[in-house]
C-alpha positions in Angstrom: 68.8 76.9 110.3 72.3 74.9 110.1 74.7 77.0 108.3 78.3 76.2 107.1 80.6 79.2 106.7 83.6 78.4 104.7 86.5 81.0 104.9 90.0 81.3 103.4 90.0 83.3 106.6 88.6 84.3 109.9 91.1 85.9 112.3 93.0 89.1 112.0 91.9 92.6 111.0 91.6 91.9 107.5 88.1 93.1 105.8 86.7 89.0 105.0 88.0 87.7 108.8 85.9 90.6 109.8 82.9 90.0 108.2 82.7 86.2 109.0 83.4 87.3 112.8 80.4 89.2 112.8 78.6 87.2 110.8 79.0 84.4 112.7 78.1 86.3 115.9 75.0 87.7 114.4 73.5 84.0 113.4 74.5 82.5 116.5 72.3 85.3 118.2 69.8 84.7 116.0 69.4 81.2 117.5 71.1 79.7 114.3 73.5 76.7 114.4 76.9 77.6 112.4 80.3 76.2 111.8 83.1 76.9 109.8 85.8 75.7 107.9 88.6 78.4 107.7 92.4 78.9 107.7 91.8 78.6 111.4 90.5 75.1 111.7 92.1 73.4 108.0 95.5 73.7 107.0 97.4 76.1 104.2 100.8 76.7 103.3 101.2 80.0 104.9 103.2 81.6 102.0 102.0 84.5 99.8 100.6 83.2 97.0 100.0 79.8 98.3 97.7 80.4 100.7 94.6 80.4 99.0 95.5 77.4 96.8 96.5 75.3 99.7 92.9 76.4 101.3 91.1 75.5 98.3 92.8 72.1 98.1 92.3 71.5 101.7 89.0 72.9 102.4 87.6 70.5 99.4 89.2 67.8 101.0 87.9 68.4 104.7 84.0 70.0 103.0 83.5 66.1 101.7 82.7 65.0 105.2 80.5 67.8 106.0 76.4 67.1 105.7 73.2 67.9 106.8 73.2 71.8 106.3 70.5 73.9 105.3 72.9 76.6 103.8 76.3 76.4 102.8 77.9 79.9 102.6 81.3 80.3 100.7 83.2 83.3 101.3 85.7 84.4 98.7 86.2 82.3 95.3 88.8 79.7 97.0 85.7 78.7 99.0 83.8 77.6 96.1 84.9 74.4 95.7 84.4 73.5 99.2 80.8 74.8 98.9 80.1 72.8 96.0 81.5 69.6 97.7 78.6 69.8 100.7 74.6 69.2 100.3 72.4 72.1 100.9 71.6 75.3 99.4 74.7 77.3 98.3 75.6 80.8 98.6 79.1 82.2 97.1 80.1 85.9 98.5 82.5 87.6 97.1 84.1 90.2 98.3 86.3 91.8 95.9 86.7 91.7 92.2 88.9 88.1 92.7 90.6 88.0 88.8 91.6 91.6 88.7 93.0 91.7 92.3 95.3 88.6 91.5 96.1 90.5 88.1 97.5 93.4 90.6 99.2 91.2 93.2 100.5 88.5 91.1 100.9 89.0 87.4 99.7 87.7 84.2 99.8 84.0 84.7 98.4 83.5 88.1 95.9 85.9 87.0 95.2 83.4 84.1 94.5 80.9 86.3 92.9 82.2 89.0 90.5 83.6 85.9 89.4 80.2 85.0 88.5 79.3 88.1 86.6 82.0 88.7 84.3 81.6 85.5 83.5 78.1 86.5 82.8 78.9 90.3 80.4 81.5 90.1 78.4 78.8 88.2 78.1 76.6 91.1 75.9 78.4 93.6 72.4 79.1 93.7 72.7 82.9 94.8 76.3 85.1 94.6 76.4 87.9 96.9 78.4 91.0 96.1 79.4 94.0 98.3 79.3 96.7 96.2 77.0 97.7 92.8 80.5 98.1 91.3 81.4 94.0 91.9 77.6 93.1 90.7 78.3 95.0 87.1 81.5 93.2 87.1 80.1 89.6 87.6 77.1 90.2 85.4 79.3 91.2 82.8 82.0 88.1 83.5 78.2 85.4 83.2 77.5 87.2 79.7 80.9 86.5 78.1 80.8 82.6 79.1 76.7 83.0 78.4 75.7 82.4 81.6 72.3 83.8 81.7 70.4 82.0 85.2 73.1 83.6 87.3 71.7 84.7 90.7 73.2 88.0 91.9 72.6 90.2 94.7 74.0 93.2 96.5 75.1 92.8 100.7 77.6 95.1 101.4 80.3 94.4 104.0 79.1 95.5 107.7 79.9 97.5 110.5 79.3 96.8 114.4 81.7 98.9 116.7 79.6 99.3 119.4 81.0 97.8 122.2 84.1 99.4 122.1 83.8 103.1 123.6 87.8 104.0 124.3 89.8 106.7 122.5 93.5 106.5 121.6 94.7 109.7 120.9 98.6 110.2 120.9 99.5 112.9 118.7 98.2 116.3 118.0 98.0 116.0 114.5 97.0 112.1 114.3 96.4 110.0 110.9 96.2 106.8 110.7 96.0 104.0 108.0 94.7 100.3 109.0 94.7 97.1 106.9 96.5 94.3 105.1 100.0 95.6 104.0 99.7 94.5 100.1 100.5 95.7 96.9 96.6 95.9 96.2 96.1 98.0 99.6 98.4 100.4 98.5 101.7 100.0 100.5 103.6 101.7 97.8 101.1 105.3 97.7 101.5 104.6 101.6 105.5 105.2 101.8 105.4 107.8 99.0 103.0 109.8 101.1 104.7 109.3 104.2 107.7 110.3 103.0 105.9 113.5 102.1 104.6 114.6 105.2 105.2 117.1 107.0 107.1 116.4 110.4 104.2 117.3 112.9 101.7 115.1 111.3 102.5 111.6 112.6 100.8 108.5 110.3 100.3 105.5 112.6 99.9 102.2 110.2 98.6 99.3 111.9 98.2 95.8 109.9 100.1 92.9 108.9 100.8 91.2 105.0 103.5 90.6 102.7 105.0 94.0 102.8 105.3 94.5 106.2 109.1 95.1 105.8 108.7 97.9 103.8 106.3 99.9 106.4 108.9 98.7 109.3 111.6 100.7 107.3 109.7 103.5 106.6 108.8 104.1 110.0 112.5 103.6 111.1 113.8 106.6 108.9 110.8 108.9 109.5 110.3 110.1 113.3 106.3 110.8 112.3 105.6 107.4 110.7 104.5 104.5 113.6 104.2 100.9 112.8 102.0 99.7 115.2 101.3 95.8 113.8 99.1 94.1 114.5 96.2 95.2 116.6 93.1 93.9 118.5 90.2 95.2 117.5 89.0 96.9 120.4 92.7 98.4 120.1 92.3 99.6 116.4 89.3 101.1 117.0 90.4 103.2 119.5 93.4 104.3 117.6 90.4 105.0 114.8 88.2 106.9 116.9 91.3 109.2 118.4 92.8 110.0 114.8 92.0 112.9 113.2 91.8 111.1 109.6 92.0 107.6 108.3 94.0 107.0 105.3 93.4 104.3 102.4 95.5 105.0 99.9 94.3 101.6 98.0 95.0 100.0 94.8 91.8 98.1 94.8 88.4 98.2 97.0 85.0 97.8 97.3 83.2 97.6 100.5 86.0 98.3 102.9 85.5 97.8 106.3 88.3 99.8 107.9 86.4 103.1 106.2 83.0 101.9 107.8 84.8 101.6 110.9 86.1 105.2 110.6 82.6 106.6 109.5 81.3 105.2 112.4 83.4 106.4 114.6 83.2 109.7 113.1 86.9 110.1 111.8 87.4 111.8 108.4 88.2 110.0 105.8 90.5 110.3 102.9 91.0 107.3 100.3 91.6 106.1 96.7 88.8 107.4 94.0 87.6 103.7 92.9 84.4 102.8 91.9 83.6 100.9 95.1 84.7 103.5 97.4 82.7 106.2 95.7 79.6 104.0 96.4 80.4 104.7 100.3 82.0 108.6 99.8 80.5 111.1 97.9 83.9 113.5 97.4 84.0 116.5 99.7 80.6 115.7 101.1 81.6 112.3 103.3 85.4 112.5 102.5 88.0 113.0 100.0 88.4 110.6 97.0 91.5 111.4 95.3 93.6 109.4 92.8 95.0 106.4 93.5 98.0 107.6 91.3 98.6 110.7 92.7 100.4 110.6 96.6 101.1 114.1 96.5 97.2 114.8 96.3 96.6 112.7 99.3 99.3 115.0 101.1 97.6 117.9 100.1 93.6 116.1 101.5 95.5 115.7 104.9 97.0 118.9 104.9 93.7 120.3 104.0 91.4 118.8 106.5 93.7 119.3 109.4 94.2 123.0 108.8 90.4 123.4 108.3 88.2 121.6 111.2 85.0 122.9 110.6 84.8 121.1 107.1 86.6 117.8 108.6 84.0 118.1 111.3 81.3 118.6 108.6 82.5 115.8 106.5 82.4 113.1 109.4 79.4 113.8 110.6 77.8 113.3 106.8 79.3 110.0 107.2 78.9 109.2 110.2 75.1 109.8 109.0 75.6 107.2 106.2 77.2 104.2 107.9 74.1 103.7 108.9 73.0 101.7 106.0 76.2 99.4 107.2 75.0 98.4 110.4 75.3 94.5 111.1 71.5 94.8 111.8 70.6 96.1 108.6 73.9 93.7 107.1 72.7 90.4 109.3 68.9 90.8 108.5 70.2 90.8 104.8 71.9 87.2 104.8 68.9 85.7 107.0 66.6 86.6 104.7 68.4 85.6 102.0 68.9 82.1 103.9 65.2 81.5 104.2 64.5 82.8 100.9 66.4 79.6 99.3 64.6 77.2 101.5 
């Protein structure tokens, strides 16, 4: 098959870069032909808020020249209109609940907007993907208000392939770390109250990049125990992963996110926000600890909990260790193939 990826991103650590990484990796093993048109290869303004809007514009602009493609795979709702610009069948995967993130990050009236859009994108494909059951309720419910009733939706979770890197990073006795974008949405803000909370031998290492980067670079310049690491590679982050005694994802808003898959694979306890998507991943003191995204203190008192007690952390990451599984990019890759042959 030819396939056309379009992206609002593909580098970086973030959980969509991730995914079309190793998506494109799995096709192209596959024997599939596959390009892209991403933030990588098409320009955007790169300032919050205008990065996806500048993407949209521009991706549009360079999809009209793009043809012969058997499937044309938009990831994210700024891809849409890109998609819907080039011949072939169309796939639209989203992978987050778009409107209500931009209600969170941005306020009322870009959330206004972006909500618009949204309701006349998920129109254009023949097939939406979602990651989580959470996102499908979400959408179904979003095609009945604007009586939508022939929209195509299916479930493919984000996936998870850490198997080539083997190393272990472990730098601090009591290690916990938290990896991803540095956003309101992510949680920055739970992340300084709880690190202002710990207690001094447990050292937090935070790796990522985003918008509120200064805030984690002055929290870690006031606290011995808090580490700002950046940006890592990810043979880097998963090391850091896989040598932690917990990961930490204090999060505003997720579904399928990748850096907990990565941390169930790699058999590090996890410990992160009680949302609907993450409870489709953790079942609460079984696979992890879901606690309130409200509540910082209760995440203090998860860590403190599972690094006094072993045996249950122990017990925990092996469970999920068990269901990440279900995540694997050859469960995840077989998934979007046959849904590609399925539409021709």
């Amino acid at each position: 098959m030819r396939i056309l990826l379009i992206s609002p991103t593909q580098s970086g650590i973030g959980g969509i870069a991730q995914h079309i990484q190793t998506l494109i990796k799995f096709l192209e093993k596959e024997g599939h032909y596959v390009e892209t048109i991403s933030s990588d290869n098409t320009f955007i303004i790169p300032i919050n808020g205008l990065k996806n809007p500048s993407f949209l514009i521009t991706a549009a602009i360079k999809a009209m020249f793009k043809r012969d493609f058997d499937i044309v795979n938009g990831h994210h709702i700024p891809s849409a209109l890109a998609m819907r610009l080039v011949p072939g069948k169309k796939i639209l995967s989203i992978h987050n609940l778009f409107s209500a993130v931009i209600s969170s990050t941005h306020g009322k009236f870009l959330n206004s907007i972006a909500g618009r859009f949204e309701r006349i994108a998920i129109t254009w494909p023949d097939v939406i993907t979602v990651v989580s059951y959470n996102a499908c309720k979400y959408y179904e419910e979003i095609a009945a208000k604007i009586q939508t009733d022939a929209m195509n939706i299916c479930q493919i979770p984000n996936g998870v392939d850490i198997s080539m890197f083997t190393s272990v990073d472990r730098r601090y006795d009591k290690q916990v770390i938290s990896v991803g974008r540095l956003a309101s949405a992510k949680g920055t803000n739970n992340l300084i109250e709880i690190a202002g909370q710990l207690p001094p031998d447990v050292n937090l290492l935070i790796l990522g990049a985003g918008p509120e980067e200064h805030k984690i670079r002055a929290v870690a310049e006031s606290h011995k125990n808090i580490h700002y690491l950046g940006y890592k590679k990810k043979e880097e982050t998963i090391a850091l992963i896989r040598g932690s005694d917990i990961l930490l994802q204090p999060s505003l808003f997720d579904e399928t996110s990748s850096s907990i898959l990565e941390a169930m694979t790699c058999g590090t306890a996890v410990i992160t926000s009680d949302l609907n998507g993450t409870r489709e991943m953790i079942t609460n003191n079984e696979s992890g600890i879901l606690v309130d995204s409200g509540n910082p203190s209760g995440f203090v008192s998860a860590i403190s909990r599972l690094l006094e007690d072993t045996e249950e952390r122990s017990k925990m990451a092996t469970k999920a260790a068990e269901n990440a599984k279900k995540y694997s990019w050859d469960v995840i890759g077989k998934k979007y193939i046959e849904l590609y042959e399925s539409l021709l």
